[in-house]
C-alpha positions as CSV (number, residue, x, y, z in Angstrom):
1,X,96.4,102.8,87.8
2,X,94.1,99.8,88.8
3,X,93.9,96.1,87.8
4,X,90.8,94.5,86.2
5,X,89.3,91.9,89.2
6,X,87.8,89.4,86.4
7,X,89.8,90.5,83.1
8,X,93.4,90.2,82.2
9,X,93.1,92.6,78.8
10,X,91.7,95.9,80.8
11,X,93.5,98.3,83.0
12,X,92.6,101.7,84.1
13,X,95.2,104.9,84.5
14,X,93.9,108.0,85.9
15,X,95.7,111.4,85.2
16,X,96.5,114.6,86.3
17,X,94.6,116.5,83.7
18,X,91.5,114.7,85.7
19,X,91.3,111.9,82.8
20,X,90.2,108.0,83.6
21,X,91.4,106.0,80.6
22,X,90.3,102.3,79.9
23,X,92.8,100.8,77.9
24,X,93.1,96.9,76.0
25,X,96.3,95.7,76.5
26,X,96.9,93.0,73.9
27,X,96.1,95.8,71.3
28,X,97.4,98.7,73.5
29,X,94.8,101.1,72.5
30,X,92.2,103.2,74.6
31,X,89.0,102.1,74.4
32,X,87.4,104.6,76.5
33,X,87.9,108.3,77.7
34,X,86.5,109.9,80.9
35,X,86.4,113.5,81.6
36,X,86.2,112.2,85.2
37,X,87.5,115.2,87.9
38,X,88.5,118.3,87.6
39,X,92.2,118.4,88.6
40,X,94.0,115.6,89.3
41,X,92.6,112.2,89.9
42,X,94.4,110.9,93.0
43,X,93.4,107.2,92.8
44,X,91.2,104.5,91.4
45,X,89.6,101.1,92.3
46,X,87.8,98.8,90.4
47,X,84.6,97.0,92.5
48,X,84.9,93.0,93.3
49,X,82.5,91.9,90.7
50,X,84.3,94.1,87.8
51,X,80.8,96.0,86.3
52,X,81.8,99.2,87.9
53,X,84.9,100.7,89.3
54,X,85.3,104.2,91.5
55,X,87.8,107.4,91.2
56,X,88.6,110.3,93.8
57,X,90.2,113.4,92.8
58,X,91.3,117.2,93.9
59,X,87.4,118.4,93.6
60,X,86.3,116.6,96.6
61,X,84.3,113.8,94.7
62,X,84.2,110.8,94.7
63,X,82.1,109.0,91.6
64,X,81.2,105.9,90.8
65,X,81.4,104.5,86.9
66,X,79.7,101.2,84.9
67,X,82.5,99.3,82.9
68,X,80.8,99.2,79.9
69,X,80.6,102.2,77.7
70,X,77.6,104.1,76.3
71,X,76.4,102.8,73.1
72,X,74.7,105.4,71.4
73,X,78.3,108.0,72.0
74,X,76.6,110.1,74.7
75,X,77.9,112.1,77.0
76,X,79.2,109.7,80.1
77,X,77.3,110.0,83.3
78,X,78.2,109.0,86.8
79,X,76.3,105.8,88.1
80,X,76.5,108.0,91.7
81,X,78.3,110.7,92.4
82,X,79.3,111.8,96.4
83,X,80.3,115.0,97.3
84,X,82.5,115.3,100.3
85,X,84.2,117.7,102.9
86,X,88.3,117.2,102.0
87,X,90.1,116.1,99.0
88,X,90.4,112.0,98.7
89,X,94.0,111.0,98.1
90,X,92.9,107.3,98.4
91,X,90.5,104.7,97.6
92,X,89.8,100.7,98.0
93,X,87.2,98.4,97.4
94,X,86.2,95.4,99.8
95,X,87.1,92.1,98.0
96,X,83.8,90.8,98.9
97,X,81.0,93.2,100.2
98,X,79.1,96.4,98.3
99,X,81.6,98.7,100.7
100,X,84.5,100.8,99.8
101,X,87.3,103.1,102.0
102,X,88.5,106.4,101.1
103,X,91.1,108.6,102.8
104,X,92.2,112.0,103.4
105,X,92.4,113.7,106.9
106,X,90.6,110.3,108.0
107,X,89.8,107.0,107.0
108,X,85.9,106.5,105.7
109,X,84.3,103.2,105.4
110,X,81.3,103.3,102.9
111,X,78.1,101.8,101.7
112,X,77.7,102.1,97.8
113,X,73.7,103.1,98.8
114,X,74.4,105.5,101.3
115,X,76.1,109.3,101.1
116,X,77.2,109.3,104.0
117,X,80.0,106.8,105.7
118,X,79.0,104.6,108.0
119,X,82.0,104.4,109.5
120,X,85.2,106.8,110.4
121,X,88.7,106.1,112.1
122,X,91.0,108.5,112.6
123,X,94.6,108.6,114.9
124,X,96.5,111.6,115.3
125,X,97.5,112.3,111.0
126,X,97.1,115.6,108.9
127,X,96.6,113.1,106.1
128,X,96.4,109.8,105.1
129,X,98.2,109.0,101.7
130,X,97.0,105.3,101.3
131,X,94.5,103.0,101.9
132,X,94.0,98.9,101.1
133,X,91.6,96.3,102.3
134,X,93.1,93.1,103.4
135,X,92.7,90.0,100.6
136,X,91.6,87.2,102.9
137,X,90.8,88.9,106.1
138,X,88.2,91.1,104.4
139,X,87.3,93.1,107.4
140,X,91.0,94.3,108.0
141,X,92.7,96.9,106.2
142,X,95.6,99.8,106.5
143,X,96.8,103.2,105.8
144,X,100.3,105.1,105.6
145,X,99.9,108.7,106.9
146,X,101.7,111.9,106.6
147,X,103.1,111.5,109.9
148,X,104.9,108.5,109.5
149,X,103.1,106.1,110.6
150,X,101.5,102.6,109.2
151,X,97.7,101.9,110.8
152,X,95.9,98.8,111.2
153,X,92.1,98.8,111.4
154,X,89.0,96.6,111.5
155,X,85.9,97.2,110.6
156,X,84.0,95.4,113.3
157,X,85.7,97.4,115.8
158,X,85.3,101.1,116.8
159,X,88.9,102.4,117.3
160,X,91.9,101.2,115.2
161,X,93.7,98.1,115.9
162,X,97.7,99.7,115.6
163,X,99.8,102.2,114.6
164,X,103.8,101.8,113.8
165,X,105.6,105.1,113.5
166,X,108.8,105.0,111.4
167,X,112.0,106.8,111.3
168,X,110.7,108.4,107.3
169,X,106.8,108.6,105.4
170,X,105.6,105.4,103.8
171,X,104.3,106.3,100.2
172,X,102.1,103.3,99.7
173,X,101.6,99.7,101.3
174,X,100.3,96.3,99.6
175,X,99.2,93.3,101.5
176,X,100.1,89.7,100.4
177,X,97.2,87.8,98.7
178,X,98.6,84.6,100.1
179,X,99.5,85.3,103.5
180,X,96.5,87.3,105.5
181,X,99.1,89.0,108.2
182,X,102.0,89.9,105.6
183,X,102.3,93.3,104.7
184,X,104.5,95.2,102.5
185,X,105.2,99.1,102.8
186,X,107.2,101.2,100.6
187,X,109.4,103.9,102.3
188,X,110.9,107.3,101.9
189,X,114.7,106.0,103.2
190,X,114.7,104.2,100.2
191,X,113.8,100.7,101.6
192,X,110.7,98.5,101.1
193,X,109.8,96.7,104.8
194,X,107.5,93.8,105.3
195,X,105.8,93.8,108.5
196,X,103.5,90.6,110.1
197,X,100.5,92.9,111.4
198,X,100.4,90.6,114.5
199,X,103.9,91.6,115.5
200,X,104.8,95.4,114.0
201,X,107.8,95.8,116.6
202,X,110.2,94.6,114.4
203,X,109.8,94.4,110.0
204,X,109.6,90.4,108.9
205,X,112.3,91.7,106.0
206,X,114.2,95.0,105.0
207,X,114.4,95.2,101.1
208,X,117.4,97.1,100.3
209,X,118.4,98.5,96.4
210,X,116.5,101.3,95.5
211,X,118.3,105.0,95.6
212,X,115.6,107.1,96.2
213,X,112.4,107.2,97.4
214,X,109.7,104.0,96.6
215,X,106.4,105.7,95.7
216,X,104.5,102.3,95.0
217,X,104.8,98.8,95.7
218,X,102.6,95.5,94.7
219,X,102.9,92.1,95.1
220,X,102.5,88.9,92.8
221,X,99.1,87.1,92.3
222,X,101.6,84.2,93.9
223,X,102.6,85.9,97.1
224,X,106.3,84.9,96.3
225,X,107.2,88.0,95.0
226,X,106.6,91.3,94.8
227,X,107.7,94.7,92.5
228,X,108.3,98.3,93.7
229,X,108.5,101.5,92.1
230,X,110.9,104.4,92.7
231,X,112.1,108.0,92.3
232,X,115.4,106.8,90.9
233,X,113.9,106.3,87.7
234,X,113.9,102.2,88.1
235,X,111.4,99.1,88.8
236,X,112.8,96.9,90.7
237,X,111.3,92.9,91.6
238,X,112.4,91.5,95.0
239,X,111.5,87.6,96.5
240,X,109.2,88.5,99.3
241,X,111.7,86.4,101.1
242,X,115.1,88.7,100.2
243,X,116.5,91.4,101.3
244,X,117.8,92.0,97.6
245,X,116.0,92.6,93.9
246,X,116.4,89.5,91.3
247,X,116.1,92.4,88.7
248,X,115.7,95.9,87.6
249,X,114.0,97.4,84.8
250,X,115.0,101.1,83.3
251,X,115.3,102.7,80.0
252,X,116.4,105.9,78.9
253,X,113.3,107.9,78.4
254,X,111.6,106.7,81.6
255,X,111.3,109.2,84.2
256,X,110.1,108.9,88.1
257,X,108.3,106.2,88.1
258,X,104.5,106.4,90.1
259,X,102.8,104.0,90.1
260,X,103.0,99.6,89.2
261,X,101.2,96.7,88.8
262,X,101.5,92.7,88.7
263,X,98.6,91.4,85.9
264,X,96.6,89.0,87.5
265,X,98.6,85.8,85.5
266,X,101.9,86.2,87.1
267,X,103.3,87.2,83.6
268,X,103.7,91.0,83.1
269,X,104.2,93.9,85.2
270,X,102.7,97.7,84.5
271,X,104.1,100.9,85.6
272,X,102.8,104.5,85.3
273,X,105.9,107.1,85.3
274,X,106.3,111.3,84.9
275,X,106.6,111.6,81.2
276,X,102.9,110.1,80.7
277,X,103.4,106.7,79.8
278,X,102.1,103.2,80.5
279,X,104.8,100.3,79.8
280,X,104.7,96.7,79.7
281,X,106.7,94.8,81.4
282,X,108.0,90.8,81.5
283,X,107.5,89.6,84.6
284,X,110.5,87.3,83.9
285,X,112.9,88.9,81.5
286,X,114.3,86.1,79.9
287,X,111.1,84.4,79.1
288,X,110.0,83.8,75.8
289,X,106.0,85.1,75.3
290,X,103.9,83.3,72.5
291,X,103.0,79.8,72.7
292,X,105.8,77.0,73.5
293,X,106.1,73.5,72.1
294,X,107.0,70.8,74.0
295,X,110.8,71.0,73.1
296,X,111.3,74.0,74.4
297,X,109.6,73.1,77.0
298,X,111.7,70.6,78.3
299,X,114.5,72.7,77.8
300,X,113.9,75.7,79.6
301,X,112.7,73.0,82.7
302,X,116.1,71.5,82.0
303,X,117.9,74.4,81.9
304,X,115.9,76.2,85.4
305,X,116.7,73.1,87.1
306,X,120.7,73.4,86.2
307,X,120.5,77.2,87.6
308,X,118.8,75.9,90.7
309,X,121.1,73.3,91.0
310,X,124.5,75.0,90.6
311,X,123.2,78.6,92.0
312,X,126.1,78.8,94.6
313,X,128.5,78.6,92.2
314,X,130.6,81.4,92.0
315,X,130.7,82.3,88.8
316,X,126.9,81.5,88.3
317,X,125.9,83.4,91.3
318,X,127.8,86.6,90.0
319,X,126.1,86.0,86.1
320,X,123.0,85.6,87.8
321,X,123.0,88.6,89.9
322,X,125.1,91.0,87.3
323,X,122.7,94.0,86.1
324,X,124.1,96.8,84.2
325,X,122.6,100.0,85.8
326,X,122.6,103.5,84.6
327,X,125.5,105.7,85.2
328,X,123.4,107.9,87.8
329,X,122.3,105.0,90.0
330,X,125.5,103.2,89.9
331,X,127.3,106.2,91.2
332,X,124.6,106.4,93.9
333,X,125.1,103.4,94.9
334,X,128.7,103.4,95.2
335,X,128.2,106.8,97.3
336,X,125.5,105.0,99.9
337,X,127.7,102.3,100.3
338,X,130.1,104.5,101.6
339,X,128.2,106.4,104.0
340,X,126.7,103.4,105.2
341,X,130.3,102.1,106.1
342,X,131.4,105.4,107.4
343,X,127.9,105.3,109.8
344,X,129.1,101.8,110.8
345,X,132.6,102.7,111.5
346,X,131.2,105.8,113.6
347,X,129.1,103.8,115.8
348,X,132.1,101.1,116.5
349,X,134.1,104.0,117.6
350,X,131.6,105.5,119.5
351,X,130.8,102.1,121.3
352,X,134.4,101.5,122.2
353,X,135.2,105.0,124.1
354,X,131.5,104.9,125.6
355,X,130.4,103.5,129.1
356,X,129.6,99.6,128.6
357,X,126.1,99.4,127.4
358,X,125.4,103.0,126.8
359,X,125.1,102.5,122.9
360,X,123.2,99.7,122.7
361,X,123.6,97.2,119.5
362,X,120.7,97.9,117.0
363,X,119.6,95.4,114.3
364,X,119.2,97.0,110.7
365,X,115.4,96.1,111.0
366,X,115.0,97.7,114.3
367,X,116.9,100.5,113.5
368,X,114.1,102.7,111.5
369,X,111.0,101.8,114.1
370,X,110.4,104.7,115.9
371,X,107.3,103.4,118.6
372,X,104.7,101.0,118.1
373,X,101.1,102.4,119.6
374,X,98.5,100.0,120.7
């Protein structure tokens, strides 16, 4: 899926029957349908200005589309179309410049005008997964790869900046629009980690809930927060500051979720899953949509302020934190707790019948850094 830059009411999803759909979302109908690939269509961006937006698939292309439809109901054309050497699993647009990055056994910077990149970085991967430009450090950007690592590059320069290799595969990444050096990556040990670009020794934050791999992750126009899909079936929205969600989403018919997305006004979230659907999300569950008059207002102020006030509380803290979960997750939970104590317990006895020192004390977020290659 990709967001609208300039519109609220448009969103693009990509399939794998090599479909780009164009949907309105206050109506929730499909305005437009592109025969786009052949095979699946990997990923999608949409350009800075909004008029045109790109998609890579399995045939090796990569082709650029206008926003706006053909009025007379002809057959849609590519505005430029560019034939490469190895299939795309990535793209990204530059927030502020006609350029664009793609990935697959390397990352390629490109020129909209030119067919050929005009730049190419690559570090020891069979292939890269994921690409994103930075928001406010335009120049910057970075890529999870197959062999479990996280790089950081910059244009202006000829080699990449840094690579962190972790103990599992990143699925995605997603960098905070508020905070230039904040990064968030989504993992296949079931955690989310935010990383500070400056100092990738050591994660900023572990985010901790999910039971089973997170395949996509994005943050909040705000930077506050951000929400992360997984393989369990769930959504799930964490503080950027917390180790631990503030809610989950899930319903019955929902399978592995993809793919998610924060709109652009803070106020819904978007997610792509298995059994071909696009749902809507709140943002905050327990707000009420439509317009508000000045009553209620007042009372919902009134009433955040009292939660904020008295959030210590025991008994508030547990009603504010109680989720029910489905069956399958809530066993799986109960079962990781458990082998998490029963690792913990292991290493205590190990530690106590070793030499002094020769199992050295590990912090959770050092625990699943492998290296960190300059």
């Amino acid at each position: 899926m990709a967001k609208h830059n300039r519109s609220l009411s448009t969103l693009l999803s990509g399939a794998c029957d090599g479909e780009v759909k164009i949907w309105h979302l206050p109506t929730r109908k499909c305005t437009r349908t592109l025969k786009a690939h052949e095979g699946f269509v990997r990923d999608i961006c949409v350009r800075y200005c909004g008029t045109s937006f790109f998609t890579v698939g399995d045939d090796k292309i990569i082709k650029h589309w206008s926003m706006e439809g053909q009025l007379n109901g002809a057959q849609e054309e590519p505005l430029n179309t560019i034939l490469g050497k190895t299939v795309y699993t990535g793209i990204d647009h530059h927030w502020s410049d006609g350029i664009f990055a793609t990935c697959s056994q390397q990352v390629d910077i490109w020129d909209e005008h030119r067919s050929s990149p005009i730049r190419s970085f690559s570090w020891g991967a069979d292939s890269i997964t994921s690409v994103k430009f930075n928001l406010s450090e335009t120049h910057v950007l970075a890529s999870c790869a197959s062999d479990r690592s996280i790089i950081v590059y910059d244009m202006r320069q000829a080699t990449p900046l840094k690579k962190v290799i972790m103990d599992m595969r990143t699925n995605a990444l997603c960098w905070n629009p508020m905070e230039a050096f904040i990064f968030t990556s989504a993992n296949e040990d079931y955690n989310l980690y935010t990383f500070d670009m400056r100092y990738l020794d050591t994660p900023v934050k572990v985010h901790m809930d999910h039971v089973s791999a997170v395949l996509d992750v994005d943050y909040s126009p705000t930077g506050k927060e951000f929400v992360s899909a997984s393989f369990d079936k769930s959504i799930r929205i964490f503080p950027a500051d917390s180790g631990r969600s503030r809610e989950v989403y899930h319903t019955k018919r929902m399978q592995h979720v993809i793919c998610v997305k924060w709109s652009m006004d803070n106020k819904y979230i978007l997610s792509g899953s298995d059994e071909m659907n696009i749902r809507l999300w709140k943002a905050n569950a327990s707000e009420k949509l439509g317009v508000l008059t000045p009553r209620e207002k007042a009372a919902f102020n009134y009433n955040q302020k009292l939660k904020d006030k008295f959030q210590h509380h025991p008994q508030i803290r547990r009603i504010s934190r109680h989720r029910h979960l489905p069956k399958p997750i809530f066993s799986q939970i109960k079962e990781a707790r458990i082998m998490k104590e029963a690792r913990r317990r292991k290493e205590l006895n190990r530690r106590k019948h070793s030499k002094p020192g020769s199992v050295p004390v590990l912090s959770e977020k050092k625990k699943h850094i492998v290296a960190v290659v300059n």
